[in-house]
N, C-alpha and C positions, 0 to 999 in steps of 0.2 A: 635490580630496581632500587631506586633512591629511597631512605626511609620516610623520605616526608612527602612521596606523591602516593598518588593513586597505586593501590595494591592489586596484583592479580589473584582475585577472589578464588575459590574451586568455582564457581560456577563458570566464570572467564577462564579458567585453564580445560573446563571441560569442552567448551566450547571451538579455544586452539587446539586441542588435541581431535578432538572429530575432524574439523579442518584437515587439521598435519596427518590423521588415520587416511582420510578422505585423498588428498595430493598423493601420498607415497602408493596409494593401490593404483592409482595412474599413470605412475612413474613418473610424477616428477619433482622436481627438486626444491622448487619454490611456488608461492601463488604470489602474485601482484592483483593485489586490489584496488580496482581507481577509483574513485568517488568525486564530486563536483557538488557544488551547489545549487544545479537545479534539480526542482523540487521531488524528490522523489528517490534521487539518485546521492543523494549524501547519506543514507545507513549502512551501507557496507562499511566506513572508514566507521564510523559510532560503533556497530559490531565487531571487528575486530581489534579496533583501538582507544576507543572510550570520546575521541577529540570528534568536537560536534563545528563541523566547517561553519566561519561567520561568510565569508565569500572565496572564489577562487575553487580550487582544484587541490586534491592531493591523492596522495599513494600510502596502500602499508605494503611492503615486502616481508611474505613470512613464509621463512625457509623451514620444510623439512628438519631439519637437526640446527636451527640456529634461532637466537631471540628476533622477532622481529625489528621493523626500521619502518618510522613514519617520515615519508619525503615527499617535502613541501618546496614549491615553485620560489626561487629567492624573493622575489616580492611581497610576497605572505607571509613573510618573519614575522608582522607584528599586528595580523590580520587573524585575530581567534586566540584562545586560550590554550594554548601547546600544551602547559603541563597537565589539564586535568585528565587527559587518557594517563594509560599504565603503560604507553609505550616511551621506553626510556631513550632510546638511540632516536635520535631525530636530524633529518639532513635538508638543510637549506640550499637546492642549487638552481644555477640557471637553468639550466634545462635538466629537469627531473629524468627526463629520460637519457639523457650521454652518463646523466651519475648510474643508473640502473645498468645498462651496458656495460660499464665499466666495472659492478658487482657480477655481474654474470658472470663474463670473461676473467675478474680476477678468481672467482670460487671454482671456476671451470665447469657450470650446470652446463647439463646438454638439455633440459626441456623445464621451461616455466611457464605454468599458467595463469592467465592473465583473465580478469573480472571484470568486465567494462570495457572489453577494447572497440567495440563496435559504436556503444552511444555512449561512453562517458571520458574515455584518455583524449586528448588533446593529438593531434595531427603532426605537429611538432615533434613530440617524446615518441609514439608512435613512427614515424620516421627516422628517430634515434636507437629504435632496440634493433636486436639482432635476430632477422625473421625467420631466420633457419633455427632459432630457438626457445621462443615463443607460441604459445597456442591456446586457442581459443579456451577457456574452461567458467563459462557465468552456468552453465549448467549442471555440474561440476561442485563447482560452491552453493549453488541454491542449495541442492540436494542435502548436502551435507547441513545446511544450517536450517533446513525443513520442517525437523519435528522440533519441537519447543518445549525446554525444560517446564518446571511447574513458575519458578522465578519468571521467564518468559510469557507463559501465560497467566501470571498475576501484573504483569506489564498491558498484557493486550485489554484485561478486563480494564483497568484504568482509564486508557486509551478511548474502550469505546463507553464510558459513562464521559470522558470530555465530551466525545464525538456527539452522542444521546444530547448531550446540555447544550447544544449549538443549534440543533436542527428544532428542538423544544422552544430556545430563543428565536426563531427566525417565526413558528409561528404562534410565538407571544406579539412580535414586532410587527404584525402581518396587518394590514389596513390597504380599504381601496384607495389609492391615489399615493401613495407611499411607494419607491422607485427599488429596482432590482438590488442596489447598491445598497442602497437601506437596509434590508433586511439582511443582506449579507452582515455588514456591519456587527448587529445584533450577534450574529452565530460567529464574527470573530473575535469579537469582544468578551464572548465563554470563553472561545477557546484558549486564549491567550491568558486569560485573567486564571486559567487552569492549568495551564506550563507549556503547551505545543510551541512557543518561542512564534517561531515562524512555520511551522510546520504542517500546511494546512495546505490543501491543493482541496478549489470551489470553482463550482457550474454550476448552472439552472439550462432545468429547462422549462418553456412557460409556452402558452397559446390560450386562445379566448375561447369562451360555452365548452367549458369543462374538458378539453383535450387538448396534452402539451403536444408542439410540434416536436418533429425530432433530433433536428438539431442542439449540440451539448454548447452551450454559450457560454461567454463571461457573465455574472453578471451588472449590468450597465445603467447608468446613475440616471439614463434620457427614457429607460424601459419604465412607465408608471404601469402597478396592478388593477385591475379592475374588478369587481367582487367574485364574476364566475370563472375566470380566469384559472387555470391549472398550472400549480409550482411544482414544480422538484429539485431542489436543491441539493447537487449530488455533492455529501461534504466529504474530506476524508484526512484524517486528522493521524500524528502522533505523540503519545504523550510524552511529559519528563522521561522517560526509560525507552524511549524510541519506537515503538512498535507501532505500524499504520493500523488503524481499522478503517472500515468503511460503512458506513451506517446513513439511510434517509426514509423518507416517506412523503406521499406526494400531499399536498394539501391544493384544495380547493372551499372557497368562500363562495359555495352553491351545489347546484346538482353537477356529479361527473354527468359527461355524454353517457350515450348509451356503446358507444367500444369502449371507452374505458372502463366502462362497464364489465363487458366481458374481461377485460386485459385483465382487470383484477381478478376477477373470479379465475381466470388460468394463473395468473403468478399465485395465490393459494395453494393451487393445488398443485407448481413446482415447488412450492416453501416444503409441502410435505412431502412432496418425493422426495428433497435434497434430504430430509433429514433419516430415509433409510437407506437411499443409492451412496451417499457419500460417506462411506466407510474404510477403513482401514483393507488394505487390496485390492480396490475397486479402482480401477482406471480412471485418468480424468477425461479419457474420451468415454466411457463409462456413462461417464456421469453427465458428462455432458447432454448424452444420448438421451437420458434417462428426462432427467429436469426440463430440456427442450421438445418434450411431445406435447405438453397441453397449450405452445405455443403455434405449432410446426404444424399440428393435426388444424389448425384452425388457417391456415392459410396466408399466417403474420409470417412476415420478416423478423429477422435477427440483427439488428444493427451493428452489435457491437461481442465483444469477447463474454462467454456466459460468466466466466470468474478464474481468478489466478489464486497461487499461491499468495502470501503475504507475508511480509516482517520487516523489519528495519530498513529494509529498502519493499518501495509503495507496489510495485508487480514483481513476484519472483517466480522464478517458475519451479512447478508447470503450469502450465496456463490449463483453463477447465476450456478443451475445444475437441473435435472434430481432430487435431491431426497429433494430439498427445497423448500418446499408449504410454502412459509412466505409473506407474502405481502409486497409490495412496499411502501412507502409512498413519499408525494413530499417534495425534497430539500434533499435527499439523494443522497448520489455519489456512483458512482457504475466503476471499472475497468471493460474493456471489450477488451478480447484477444483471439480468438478460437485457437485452436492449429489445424491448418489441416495439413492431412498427407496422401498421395499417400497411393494407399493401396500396391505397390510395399516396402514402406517404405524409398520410394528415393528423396520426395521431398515432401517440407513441405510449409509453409507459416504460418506464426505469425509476428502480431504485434498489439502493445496497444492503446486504448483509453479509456479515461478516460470523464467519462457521470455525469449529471446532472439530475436528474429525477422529471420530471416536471407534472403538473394536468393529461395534456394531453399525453404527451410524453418527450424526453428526447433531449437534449443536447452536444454533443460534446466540452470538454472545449479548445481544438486546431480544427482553423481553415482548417488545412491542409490536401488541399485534402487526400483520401485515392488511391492511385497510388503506383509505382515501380518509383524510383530517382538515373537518371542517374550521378554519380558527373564525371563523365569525359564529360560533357560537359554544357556548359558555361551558355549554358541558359536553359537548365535542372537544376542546382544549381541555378540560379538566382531566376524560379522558386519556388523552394522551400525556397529560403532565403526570396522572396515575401511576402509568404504564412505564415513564422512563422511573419514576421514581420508585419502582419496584422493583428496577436491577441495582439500586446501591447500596 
């Protein structure tokens, strides 16, 4: 490593060494990490290489018993800041993947595991490795990059006071006749003014007399609010130091319906299941189980995944479902969002929180209560501005 760039900290070296512990119990000889700039899928390269992608696609190879290699598409020479990761050996080729090939074949590995080959490497490079020695492994790295040092989760606390200060703006910003876009605005104009760069992946969902439909939308500058209207604004932010949270809460300027009514009173009483089912060796089909009865006994739908893992890349797994028997361990983070859904299909109810997963149980990393937030009125937003400003 050059004297005057970025240093590998012990916390960065513990981090490759779990990785390199993790590859050699599998037998194999390398991992290839892909990473890409849509949004979601650029933390793996920030994780094992410090370099935060401006646009494009890139790779780390990091061997078993050799320093790693960050290898960028030649076009991307002068597209992002190369030096500020700590990876020193850096390769510019036309096709990343015949250069990859070509380390394979010259080190003579007989099996590399590959991160991203499914939704993130390129078709191209992909076409160019050598398939008899190559294999799947995103499950593989999750695991190993899982539980999260204490550096980590003073990353993630960061993370979700941005997150906190976005969705607090959106209903500071909130007024009848005032457009989807607008208030978005408001919540990216925290965020960014707070260091997420670009790092923010937003939806709404919205519907009128107090219950959001269920569809997750953009949202759109021609959508105006009207006062009984139901928002939720699913934000999900990472800060300077990478790590995604996921945090909201629905707000309506009137009465919720009478299901949303109930919805709430059932996501309640998951908030307090999660916080003794989701423990350290407790399955995330477990848990799953556990948090989706006071939706399930009611005759609602499940729209969408209960909740994944998280960290520098925005779902990792495991995912919190029905078909994953993986164990918990403590000091992992975990997103948690049910998607409930009338079984008319008329009203829905989602919104995020983002857990801690402790010996015992688990964690909330926002204080804020779980309720419905009126912003048209004065001490309903005080309330809630209370409430975020008692996690910082």
């Amino acid at each position: 490593m050059s004297s005057d760039g970025p240093q590998v900290t012990p916390e960065i070296q513990a981090r490759l060494d779990r990785l390199r512990a993790a590859a050699e119990a599998d037998g194999l000889d390398a991992i290839l990490v892909c990473a890409t700039e849509y949004t979601g899928f650029e933390g793996a390269m920030f994780y094992v290489s410090g370099f935060r992608i401006l646009h494009r696609y890139a790779y780390v190879l990091l061997p078993v018993e050799e320093p790693p290699t960050n290898i960028f598409p030649g076009e991307g020479r002068w597209v992002g800041e190369h030096g500020e990761g700590w990876v020193e050996d850096r390769v510019f080729a036309d096709t990343p993947g015949k250069w990859i090939a070509e380390r394979i074949a010259d080190r003579g590995w007989s099996k590399v595991g590959v991160y991203g080959m499914d939704l993130v490497m390129t078709v191209r490079d992909f076409e160019a490795l050598p398939h008899d020695k190559i294999v799947r492994w995103d499950e593989g790295f999750d695991l190993a990059r899982a539980v999260k040092s204490a550096a980590e989760l003073d990353s993630v606390r960061e993370s979700m006071r941005i997150n906190e200060a976005g969705v607090l703006a959106v209903a500071e910003a909130w007024a009848p006749g005032r457009n989807e876009a607008e208030l978005m605005a408001a919540a990216e104009q925290a965020f960014v003014s707070r260091g997420t760069r670009r790092l923010t992946m937003d939806m709404v969902l919205t519907g009128p007399d107090g219950a959001a439909l269920p569809e997750m939308r953009l949202p759109d500058e021609k959508r105006t609010i009207a006062a009984g209207d139901m928002l939720v604004y699913g934000l999900e932010v990472a800060g300077p130091r990478g790590h995604w949270v996921e945090f909201s809460r629905p707000l309506c300027g009137g009465e919720p319906s009478d299901e949303s009514k109930r919805m709430m009173e059932a996501y309640r009483r998951y908030h307090e299941i999660c916080r003794g089912a989701m423990h350290a060796g407790a399955t995330a089909r477990e848990v799953h189980r556990a948090v989706s009865a006071p939706f399930t006994e009611q005759g609602w739908k499940l729209g969408h995944v209960t909740g994944h893992s998280i960290g520098m890349t925005m779902i990792e797994h495991p995912r919190i479902g029905e078909p994953f028997d993986v164990e918990l361990r403590q000091d992992m983070v975990c997103s948690m969002h049910p998607h409930v859904i009338s079984a008319d299909e008329r009203t829905c109810l989602y919104f995020q929180d983002t857990w801690h997963v402790g010996a015992a149980g688990a964690t909330p990393f926002s204080a804020v209560p779980v309720d419905f937030y009126d912003p048209s009125d004065a001490a309903d937003l005080s309330r809630f501005r209370s409430a975020v400003e008692s996690g910082r």
